[in-house]
N, C-alpha and C positions, 0 to 999 in steps of 0.2 A: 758501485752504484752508477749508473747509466744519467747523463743529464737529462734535465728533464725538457720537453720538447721545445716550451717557449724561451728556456734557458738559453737552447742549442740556438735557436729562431736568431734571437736577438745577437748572437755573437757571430754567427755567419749564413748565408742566404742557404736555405734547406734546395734540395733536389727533391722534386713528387717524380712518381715513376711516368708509365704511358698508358696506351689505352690497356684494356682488357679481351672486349668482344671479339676484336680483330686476330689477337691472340690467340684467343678459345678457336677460333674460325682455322685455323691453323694447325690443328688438330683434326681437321674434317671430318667433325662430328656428324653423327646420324641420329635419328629420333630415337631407337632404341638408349643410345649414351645418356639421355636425362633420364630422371628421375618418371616413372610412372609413363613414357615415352613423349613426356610434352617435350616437343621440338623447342630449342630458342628460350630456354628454360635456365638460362646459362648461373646464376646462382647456384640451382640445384644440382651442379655437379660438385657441390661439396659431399653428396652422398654417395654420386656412381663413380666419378674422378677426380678425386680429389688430388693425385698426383701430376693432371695435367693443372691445375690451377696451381701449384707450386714450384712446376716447373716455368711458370711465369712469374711468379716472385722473385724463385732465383737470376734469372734472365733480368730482371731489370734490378735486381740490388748488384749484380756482377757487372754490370751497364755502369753502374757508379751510383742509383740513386740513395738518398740518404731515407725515404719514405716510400715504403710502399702500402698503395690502397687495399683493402679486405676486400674480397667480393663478394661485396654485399648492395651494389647499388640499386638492385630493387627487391631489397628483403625487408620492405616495410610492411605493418601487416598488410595494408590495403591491397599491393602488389602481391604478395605469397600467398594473398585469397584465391586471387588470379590461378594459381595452379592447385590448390586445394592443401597448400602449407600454412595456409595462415594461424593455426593454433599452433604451429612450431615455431613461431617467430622468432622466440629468444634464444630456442635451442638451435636455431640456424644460424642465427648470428654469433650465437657465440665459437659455432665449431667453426665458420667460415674464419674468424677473426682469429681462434687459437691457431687455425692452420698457418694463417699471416706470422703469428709470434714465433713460431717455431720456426718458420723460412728465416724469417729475420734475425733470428737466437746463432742462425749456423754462421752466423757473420762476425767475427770479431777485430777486423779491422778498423773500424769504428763505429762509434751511436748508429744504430740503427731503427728506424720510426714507423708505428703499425695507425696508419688511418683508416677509421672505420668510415666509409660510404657512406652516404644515405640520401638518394638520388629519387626523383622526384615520386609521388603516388600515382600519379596519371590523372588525377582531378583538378580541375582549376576552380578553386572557391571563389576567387574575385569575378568570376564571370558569370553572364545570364544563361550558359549553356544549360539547357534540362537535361541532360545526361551528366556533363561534368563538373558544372557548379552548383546542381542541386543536393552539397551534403554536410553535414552537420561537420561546423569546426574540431569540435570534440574528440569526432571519430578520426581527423588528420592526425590530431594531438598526440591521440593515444595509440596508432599505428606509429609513430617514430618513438613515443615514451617505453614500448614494447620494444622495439629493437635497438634504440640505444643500452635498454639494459645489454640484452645480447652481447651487441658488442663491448660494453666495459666488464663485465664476467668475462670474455674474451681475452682480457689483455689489451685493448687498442691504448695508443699512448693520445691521443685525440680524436676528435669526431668532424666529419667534414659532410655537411649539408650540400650537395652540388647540385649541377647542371637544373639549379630553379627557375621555374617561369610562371612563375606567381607569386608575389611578393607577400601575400596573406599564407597560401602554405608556408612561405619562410616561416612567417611569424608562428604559426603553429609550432614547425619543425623546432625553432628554438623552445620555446615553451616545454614541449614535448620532454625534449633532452635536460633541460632543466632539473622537469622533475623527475625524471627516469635519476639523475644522480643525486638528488634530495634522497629522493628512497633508499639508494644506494648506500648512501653516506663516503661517495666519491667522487671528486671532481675532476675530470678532464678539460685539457682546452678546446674550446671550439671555436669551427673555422664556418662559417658561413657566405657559399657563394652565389650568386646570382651569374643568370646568362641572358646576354646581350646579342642580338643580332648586330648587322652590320653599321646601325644607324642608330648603336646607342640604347635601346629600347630593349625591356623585355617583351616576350609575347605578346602581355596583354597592353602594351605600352607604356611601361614605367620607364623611365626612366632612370640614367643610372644614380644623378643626384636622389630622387626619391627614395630609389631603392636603402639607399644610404644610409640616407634620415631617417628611415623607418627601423632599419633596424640596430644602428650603430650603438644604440644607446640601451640595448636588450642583454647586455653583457655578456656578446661575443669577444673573441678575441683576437680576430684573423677576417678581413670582409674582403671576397674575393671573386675574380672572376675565372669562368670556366667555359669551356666547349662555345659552341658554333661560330664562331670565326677565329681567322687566325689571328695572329699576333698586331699584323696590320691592322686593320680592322679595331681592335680595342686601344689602340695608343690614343685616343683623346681621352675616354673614358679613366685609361689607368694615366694619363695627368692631372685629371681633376682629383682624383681620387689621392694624389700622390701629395698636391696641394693643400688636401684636406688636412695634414699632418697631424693625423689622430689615431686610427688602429693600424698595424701593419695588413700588408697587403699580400694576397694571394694572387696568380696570373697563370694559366692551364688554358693557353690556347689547343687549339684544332694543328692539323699540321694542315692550315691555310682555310682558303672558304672553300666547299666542297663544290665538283662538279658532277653534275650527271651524266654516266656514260652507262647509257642500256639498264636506267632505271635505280643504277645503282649509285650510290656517292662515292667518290673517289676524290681523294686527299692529295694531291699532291708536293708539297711544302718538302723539300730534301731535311733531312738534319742540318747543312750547311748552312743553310739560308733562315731554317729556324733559328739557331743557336745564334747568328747575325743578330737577326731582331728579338730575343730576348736578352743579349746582351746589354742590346742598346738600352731595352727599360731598366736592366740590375744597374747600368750606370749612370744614366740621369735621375731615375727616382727612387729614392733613398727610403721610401717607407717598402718596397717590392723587397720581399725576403723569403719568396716559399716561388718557387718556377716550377713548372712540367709540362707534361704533351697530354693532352687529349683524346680526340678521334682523328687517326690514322698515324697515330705516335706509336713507334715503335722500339725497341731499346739499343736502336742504332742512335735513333734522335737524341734518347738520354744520355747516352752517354759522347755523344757531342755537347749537350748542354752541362756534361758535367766538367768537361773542358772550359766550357766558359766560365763557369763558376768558379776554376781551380787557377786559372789565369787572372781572375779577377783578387782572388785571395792572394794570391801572391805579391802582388804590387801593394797592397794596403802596408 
């Protein structure tokens, strides 16, 4: 029997893998390669490529990492309306996730950990927008309660809420997953992240202390941050956090703050210099137990951060 994830958590700092899209991008996909020809559709290659997204698993569990993400981060329903999947929700999730279990099954060198995704809807309820914050909480709820089944039918060994900028969709999102495994009559752990820009803030202005309080106490398991800035950038926020010595902590920085060059973002953060500064948080702050890359992480970065990690296990 395989430990179980928060088991693993607590007894040594987990590896999350890196990005994805950039990944897929690497592949030099065409509009034909998705699903129905919608370009940028990149979930839906669990039905036309399904070998090119596992040949990204492999590539970052051989990287070293101990978890790797489903790709599933916008397979909530609200998002798979968007391309006209939304009544396949659960059965996307779930193929996308078994696919995950099975990359990760080919590994038996040690535990290996399937995180299901579930990345933001593209609405913001806290806000006055008439387009993005005019919609019924309900409807949030029940698009993540719809794919969290998916992915526990799946196989996922937990659930990771990411890259959120609405501290109300959080609250949905948790609720959501809740009850998706009420129904179920199974529980996974979950990890719930919020993203912070450079100054601390979400989107709409939360804060990372609010964000905290808001949801600490909803019975997550893992409160974490993710994507848009790099490692720099989030070191006050993951002290405060660290201070709090209350739920362990997640940290999936960027590979740095993105610059524009001809419209597009561009990352550049070496693995070197990543693995530097996530070293330095796995050694001052003692609640940070889950590390990885974000956007423009690649499974060279991982598996330098897995050198830090394995350097650090050594000496204890």
């Amino acid at each position: 029997m395989k430990q179980n994830f928060l088991e693993a958590m607590n007894q040594r700092i987990l590896l999350f893998d890196g990005a994805m899209g950039t990944e897929i991008q690497k592949f030099n996909p065409k509009a034909e390669d998705f699903p129905d020809g919608k370009d940028g559709f990149n979930d839906g290659l669990i039905l036309t490529h399904p070998e090119w997204i596992k040949q990204i698993h492999h590539n970052y569990l051989e990287a070293g990492a101990d978890c790797i993400e489903t790709n599933s981060f916008g397979s909530n329903k609200l998002k798979l309306d968007e391309y006209g999947f939304g009544d396949k929700t659960i059965q996307m999730n779930k193929k996308i996730a078994s696919l995950a279990v099975e990359a990760a099954s080919e590994f038996s060198d040690k535990p290996r950990y399937v995180i299901g995704s579930m990345g933001p809807t593209g609405f913001l309820p806290s806000s006055n927008d008439p387009d993005l914050g005019q919609i019924p909480l309900l409807e949030i709820k029940d698009a993540y309660k719809l794919q969290t089944e998916g992915l526990i039918l799946g196989g996922v060994d937990a659930l990771l809420i990411e890259t959120s900028q609405d501290i109300l969709e959080v609250k949905m999102a948790i609720e959501g997953a809740q009850e998706a495994m009420k129904n179920l009559g199974k529980k996974v752990p979950l990890i719930a992240n919020v993203t912070l820009d450079q100054y601390g803030k979400m989107l709409l202005g939360t804060n990372v202390q609010a964000a905290y309080t808001t949801i600490s106490d909803m019975g997550i398991d893992v409160f974490g941050l993710n994507c848009s800035t790099g490692p720099i950038e989030m070191t006050p926020s993951v002290r405060w956090l660290d201070e709090q010595n209350d739920l362990k902590l997640l940290v999936v920085p960027n590979a740095g703050m993105p610059e524009n060059e001809g419209g597009h973002a561009v990352y550049k953060m070496t693995p070197e210099k990543m693995a530097e500064a996530l070293k330095d948080f796995i050694s001052k702050y003692q609640m940070v137990r889950i590390i990885g890359g974000c956007c423009g992480t690649n499974p060279a970065h991982i598996a330098a951060l897995r050198k830090v990690i394995d350097e650090k296990e050594s000496t204890r």
